[in-house]
C-alpha positions in Angstrom: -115.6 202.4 104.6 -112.9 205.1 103.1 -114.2 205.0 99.7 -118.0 205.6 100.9 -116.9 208.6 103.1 -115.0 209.4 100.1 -117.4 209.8 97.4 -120.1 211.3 100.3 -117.1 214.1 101.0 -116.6 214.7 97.3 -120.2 215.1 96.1 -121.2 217.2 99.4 -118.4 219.8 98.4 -119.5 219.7 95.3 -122.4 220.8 95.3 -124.2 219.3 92.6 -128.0 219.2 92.1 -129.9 216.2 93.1 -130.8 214.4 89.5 -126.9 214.2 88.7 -126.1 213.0 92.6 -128.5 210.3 91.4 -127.1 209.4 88.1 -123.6 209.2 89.7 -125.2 206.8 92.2 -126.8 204.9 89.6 -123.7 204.8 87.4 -121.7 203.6 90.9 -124.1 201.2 91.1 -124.6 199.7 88.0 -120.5 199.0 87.7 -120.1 197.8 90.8 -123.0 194.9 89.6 -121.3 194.9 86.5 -117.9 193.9 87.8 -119.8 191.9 90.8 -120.8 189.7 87.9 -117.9 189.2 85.9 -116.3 188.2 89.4 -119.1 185.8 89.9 -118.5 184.2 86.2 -114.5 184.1 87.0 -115.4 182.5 90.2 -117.6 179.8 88.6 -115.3 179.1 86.3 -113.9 175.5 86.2 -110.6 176.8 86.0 -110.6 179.2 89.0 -108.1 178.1 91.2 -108.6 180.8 94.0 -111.0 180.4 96.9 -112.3 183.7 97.8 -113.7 186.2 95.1 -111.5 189.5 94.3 -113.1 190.0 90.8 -110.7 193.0 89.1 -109.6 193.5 92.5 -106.0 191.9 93.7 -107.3 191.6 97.2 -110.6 190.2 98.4 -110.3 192.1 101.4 -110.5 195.7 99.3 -112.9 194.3 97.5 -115.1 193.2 99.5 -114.5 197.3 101.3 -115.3 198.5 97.5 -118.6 196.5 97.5 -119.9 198.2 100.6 -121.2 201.5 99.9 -122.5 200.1 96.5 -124.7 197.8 98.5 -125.7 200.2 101.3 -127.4 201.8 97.6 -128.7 199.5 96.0 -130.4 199.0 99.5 -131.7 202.6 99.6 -132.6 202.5 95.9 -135.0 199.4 96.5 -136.7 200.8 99.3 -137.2 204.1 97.9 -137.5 203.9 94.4 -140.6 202.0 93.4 -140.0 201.8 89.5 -137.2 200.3 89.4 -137.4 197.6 92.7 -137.0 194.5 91.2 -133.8 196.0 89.1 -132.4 197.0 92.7 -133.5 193.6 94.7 -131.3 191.9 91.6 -128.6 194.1 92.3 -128.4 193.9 96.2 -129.0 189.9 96.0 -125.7 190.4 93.3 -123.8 192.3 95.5 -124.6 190.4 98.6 -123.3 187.1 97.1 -119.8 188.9 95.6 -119.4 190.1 99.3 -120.2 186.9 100.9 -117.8 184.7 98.1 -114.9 187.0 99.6 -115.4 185.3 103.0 -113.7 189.0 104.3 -114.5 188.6 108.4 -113.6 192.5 108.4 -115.9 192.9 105.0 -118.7 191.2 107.0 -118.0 193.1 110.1 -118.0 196.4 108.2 -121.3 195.2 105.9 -122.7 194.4 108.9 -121.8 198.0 111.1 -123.0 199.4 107.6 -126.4 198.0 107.6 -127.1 198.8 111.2 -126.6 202.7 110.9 -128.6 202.2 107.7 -131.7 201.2 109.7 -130.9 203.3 112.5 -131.0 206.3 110.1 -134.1 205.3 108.5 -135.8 204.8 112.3 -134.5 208.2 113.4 -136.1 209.4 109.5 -139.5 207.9 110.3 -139.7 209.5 113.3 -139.1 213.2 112.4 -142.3 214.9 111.8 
């Protein structure tokens, strides 16, 4: 939750112009797949003797925080950028199943709270004139 406030605060003072917002994004996003799969190889790995994912991460419990915002985006991104949806669906599915493989109940909880003022957001959105 910290590190999506975070980056929100940072690029709102800023004040950058909306293509590089959306490269950064982008860029976020494609690293957090990026390590999201090189956890998911580790964790399939015969020789992985842990039983929760952390990937590069020390703690599953801050990764599973890190992977957060980066899914709240890849969200976003599929529903509003039609080019590139299937690229995005991969990416959400990826990041779904890196969060789940944590089996962080505050991760959950948090992914969960995160999702919710997602949709609430894009209700209150629809409904502007």
């Amino acid at each position: 939750i910290f590190t999506g406030a975070l980056i929100f605060l940072s690029l709102q003072t800023a004040r950058l112009n909306k293509k590089t917002i959306k490269t950064f994004a982008y860029a976020l996003l494609g690293g957090t797949v990026v390590i999201s799969l090189y956890g998911l190889y580790l964790y399939l790995t015969p020789g992985f003797s842990a039983l929760r994912l952390g990937s590069t991460f020390y703690q599953h419990n801050a990764w599973a925080g890190f992977l957060i915002p980066s899914l709240i985006l890849a969200l976003y991104f599929l529903l509003f950028e039609p080019r590139l949806k299937f690229s995005f669906g991969l990416g959400a599915v990826v990041l779904a199943a890196a969060l789940f493989l944590t089996f962080s109940r505050g991760g959950f909880i948090a992914a969960a709270a995160a999702v919710f003022i997602f949709l609430i957001m894009l209700v209150l959105e629809s409904l502007q004139p």
